[in-house]
N, C-alpha and C positions, 0 to 999 in steps of 0.2 A: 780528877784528871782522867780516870778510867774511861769517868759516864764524858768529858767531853770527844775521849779519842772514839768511843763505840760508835758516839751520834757522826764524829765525820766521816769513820768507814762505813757507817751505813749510808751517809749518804750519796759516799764516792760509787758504792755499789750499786744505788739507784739509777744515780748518773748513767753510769756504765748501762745499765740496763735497758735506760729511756733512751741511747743515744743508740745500743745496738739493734733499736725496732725501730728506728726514724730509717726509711728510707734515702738513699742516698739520691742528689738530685744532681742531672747533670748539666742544666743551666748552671749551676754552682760552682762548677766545678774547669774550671778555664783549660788546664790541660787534658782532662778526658776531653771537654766539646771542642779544642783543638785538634785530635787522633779522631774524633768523628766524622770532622769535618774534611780532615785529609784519607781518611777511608771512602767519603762518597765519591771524593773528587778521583782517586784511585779508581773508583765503579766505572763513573765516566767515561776515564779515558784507558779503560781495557785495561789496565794493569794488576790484575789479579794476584802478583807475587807477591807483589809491595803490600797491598791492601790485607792478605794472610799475616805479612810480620805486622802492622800494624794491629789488627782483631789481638794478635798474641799480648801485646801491651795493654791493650783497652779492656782485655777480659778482666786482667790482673788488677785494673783500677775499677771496672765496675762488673764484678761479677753475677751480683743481683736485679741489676736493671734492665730495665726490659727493651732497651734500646741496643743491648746487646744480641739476643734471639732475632731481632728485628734485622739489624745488620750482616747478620749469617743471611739468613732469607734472603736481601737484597743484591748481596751476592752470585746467590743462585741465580737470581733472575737477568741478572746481568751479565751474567758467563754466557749466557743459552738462549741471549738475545738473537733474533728475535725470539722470544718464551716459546716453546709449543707446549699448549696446555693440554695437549692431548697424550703426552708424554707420563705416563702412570710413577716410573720412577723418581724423574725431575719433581713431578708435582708435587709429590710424597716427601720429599724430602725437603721444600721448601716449606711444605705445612709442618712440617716438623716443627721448625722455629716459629712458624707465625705461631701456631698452637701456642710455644712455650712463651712465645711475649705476649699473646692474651691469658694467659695463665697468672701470670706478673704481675700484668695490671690487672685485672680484676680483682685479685688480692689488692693490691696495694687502694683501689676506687671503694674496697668495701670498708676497708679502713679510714678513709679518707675522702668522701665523694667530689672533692673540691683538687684534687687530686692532678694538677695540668698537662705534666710530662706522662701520667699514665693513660692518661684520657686522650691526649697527642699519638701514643706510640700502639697503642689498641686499635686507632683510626686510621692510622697506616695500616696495621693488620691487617684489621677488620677488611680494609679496602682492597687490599691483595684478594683477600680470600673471596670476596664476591667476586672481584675479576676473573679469577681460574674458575670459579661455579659455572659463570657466565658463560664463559667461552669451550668450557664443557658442556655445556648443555643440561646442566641441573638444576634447573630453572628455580624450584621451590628452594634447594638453598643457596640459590644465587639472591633471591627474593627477600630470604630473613636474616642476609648476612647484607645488604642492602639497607634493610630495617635499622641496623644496629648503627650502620655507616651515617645515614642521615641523623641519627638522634646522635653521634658525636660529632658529627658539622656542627648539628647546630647549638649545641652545646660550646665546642670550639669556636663557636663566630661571638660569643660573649667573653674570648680569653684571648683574644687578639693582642690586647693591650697588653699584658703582665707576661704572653708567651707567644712573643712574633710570627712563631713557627705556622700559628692556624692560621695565616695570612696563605695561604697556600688552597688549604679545602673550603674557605670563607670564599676566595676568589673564584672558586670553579662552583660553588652554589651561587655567587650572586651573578655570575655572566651564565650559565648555562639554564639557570632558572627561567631567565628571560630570552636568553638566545632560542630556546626550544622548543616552544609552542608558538616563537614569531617563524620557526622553520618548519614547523608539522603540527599548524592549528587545529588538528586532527586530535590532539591530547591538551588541547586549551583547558577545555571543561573538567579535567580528571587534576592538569596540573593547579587548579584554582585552591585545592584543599592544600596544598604548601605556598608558605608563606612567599612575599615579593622575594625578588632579586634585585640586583641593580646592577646594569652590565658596567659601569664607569667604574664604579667602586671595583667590581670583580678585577675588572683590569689592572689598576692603581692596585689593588693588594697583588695581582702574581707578579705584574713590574717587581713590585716588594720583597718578593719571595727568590723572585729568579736571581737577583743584586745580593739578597741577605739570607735566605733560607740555607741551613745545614744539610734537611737531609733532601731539598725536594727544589734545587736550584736547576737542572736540566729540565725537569720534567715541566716546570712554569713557563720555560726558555719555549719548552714545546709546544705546551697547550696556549701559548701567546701567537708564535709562529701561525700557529694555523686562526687561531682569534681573528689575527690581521686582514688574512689571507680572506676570510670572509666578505669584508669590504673593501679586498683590493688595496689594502694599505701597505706602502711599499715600508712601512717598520717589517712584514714578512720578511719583505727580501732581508732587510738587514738583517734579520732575527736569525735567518738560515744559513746565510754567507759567515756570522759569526760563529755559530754552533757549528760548521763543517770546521772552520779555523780552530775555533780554542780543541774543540774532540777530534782532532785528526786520525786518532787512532781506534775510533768510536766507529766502525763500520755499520750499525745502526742506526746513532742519531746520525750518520751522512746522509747517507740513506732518507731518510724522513725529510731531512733537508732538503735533499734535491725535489721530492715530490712538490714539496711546497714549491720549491722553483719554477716546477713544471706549470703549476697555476697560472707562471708569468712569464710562458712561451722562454723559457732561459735556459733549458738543457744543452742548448743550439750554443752558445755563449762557449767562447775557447776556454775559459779559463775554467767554470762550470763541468764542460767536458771532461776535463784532466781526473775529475771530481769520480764520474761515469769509470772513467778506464782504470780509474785506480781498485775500484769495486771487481773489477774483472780478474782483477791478481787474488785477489780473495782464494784463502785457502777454505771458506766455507760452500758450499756447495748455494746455500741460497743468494748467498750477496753477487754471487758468479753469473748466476739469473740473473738476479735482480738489476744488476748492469748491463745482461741486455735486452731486459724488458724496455730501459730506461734510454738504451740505444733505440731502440724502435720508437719508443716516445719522441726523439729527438728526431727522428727521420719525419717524424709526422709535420713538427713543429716546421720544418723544413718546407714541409709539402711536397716532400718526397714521397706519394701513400703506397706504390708501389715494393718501395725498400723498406718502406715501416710494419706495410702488411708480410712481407716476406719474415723479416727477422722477430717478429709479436707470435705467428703461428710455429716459427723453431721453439719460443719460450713456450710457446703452450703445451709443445708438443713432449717437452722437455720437464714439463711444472710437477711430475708426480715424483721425482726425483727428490724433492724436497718436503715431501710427506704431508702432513697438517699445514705444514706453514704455507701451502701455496694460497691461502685464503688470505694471507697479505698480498698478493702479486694479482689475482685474480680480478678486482674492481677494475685494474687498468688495463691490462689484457683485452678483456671480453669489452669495456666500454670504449677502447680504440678501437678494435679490432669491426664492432659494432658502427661506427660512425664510418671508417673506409668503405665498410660495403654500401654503405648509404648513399655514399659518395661516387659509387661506383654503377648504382642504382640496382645492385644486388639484391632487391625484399628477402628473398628468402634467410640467405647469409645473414643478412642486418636484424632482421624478426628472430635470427637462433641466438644472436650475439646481443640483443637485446633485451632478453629474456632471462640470460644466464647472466647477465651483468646487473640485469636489476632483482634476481637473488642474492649479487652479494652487500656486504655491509655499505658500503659506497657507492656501488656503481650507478644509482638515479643521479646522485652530483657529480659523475665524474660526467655521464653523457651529457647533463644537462650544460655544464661548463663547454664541452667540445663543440655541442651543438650551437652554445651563443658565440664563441669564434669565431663561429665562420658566419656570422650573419653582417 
């Protein structure tokens, strides 16, 4: 009787032991990826209070998981929307967590190389953290944090099936794979050493992602919005008239929204407008701009060039106010501002507004769009 009670506490002990090194999984887990899922949805729409009592809950249930650190991060980055990565403090302290949830998973991947939610939440990291390299200017480790990015895509585009979530960065390598050297055959030959894409599929998984993804449902909403928008497909407009509606209180993605609009001469549109002026009450100094850069867009749209160039050269005048970030406002700026004088038969003006517009990230396709307009 002794020797059968020793063998069952040994084994209750084992038990115990194998069960407190099994990672905890939160597809498993229905109430934690319920509080995650009303946490991002929280990000979305600006409600930072909510989303704090909610983390308090979600620590408690998954203290260990790396989707925790992950969610502090995204956080940050949705507070300080739009990001300025130039921001030493902000930065710092978003690496903080991404650090600690690639800490997490790494652990838990060496344990386990098959590993899904850790190899999922590393690849959001991962991807944060090239983006801030990137847009810092730290080219080489923007370059090896890039490295790591694409070897967990493509890892993730064989885990689609058993964890929906990589329907999200599978979609943005099979449409950008091929969308990108059909738009800059200048990187054809370099892009030939990664494998195909397929833009259909890409598409059909972010559709998939925007409808069902937990943590990366706006951000699919996004990268579709503008998809669209490349071939003039009016799913854009819809994609953007929605996104202003469901995040009313999202002064960012409004914002991105309207740009898209502006693709389709719609700034001009009364209802659109409302959209513009509400930007303008903005207690943030950029979104304040940014409504009447968006004003001046619409004056153009108008063919008003005179009140468009008038109110485009106050925002310029005005753009250092908002520090780093004016290199969001900037491509439209200098690429309207560029086509007026053109219009006006300015050289000089149009050759300076030219120049400095096709320095920034956009500005060849913003001129090139204005420029086919008016033909």
């Amino acid at each position: 009787m002794l020797r059968t009670l020793y063998i069952s506490l040994l084994f209750l002990f084992l038990l115990s032991k194998s069960t407190a090194q099994t990672p905890k999984m939160l597809w498993e887990n229905d109430d934690a990826l319920n509080i995650a899922s009303e946490i991002m949805d929280c990000y979305y729409h600006w409600n930072f209070k909510k989303a704090d009592s909610l983390l308090v809950r979600y620590e408690v249930m998954m203290p260990k998981h790396p989707s925790l650190p992950l969610l502090k991060a995204l956080e940050i980055y949705w507070e300080n929307s739009p990001f300025d990565y130039q921001n030493d403090e902000t930065v710092e302290k978003m690496f903080l967590h991404i650090n600690r949830c690639i800490t997490i998973s790494e652990s838990r991947i060496s344990k386990n190389k098959s590993d899904k939610e850790a190899t999922y939440f590393m690849l959001l990291a991962k991807s944060l953290k090239a983006r801030a390299y990137n847009y810092r200017g730290a080219t080489w480790k923007a370059v090896n944090e890039a490295k790591a990015v694409y070897n967990l895509t493509r890892k993730g585009m064989g885990y689609t099936e058993e964890l929906p979530e990589f329907n999200f960065s599978s979609g943005i390598y099979n449409y950008y794979r091929e969308f990108y050297p059909e738009k800059h055959p200048i990187y054809k030959p370099f892009l030939t050493f990664f494998p195909s894409g397929n833009k259909d599929l890409g598409v059909k998984q972010l559709v998939y992602s925007m409808k069902s993804s937990v943590f990366a449902s706006a951000e699919a909403q996004k990268y579709l919005m503008w998809i669209y928008s490349h071939t003039n497909s009016q799913k854009s407009v819809t994609l953007a008239k929605d996104m202003i509606s469901k995040y009313d209180d999202n002064e960012w993605l409004i914002f991105e929204s309207l740009l898209v609009l502006s693709n389709y001469n719609m700034l001009s549109d009364s209802i659109i407008n409302l959209e513009i002026l509400k930007l303008s009450d903005s207690k943030n100094n950029f979104f304040s701009l940014s409504s009447k850069m968006l004003l001046g867009m619409k004056y153009y749209e108008m063919q008003d060039f005179s009140q468009s160039k008038k109110i485009l050269l106050e925002t310029e005048d005005k753009i250092d106010q908002i520090s780093t970030r004016k290199t969001y406002l900037q491509p439209y700026i200098f690429s309207y501002l560029k086509s007026i004088y053109e219009l006006e038969g300015n050289q000089e003006l149009m050759k300076k507004y030219q120049k400095m517009a096709s320095n920034t990230m956009y500005g060849d396709e913003i001129m090139a769009r204005l420029y086919a307009s008016r033909q």
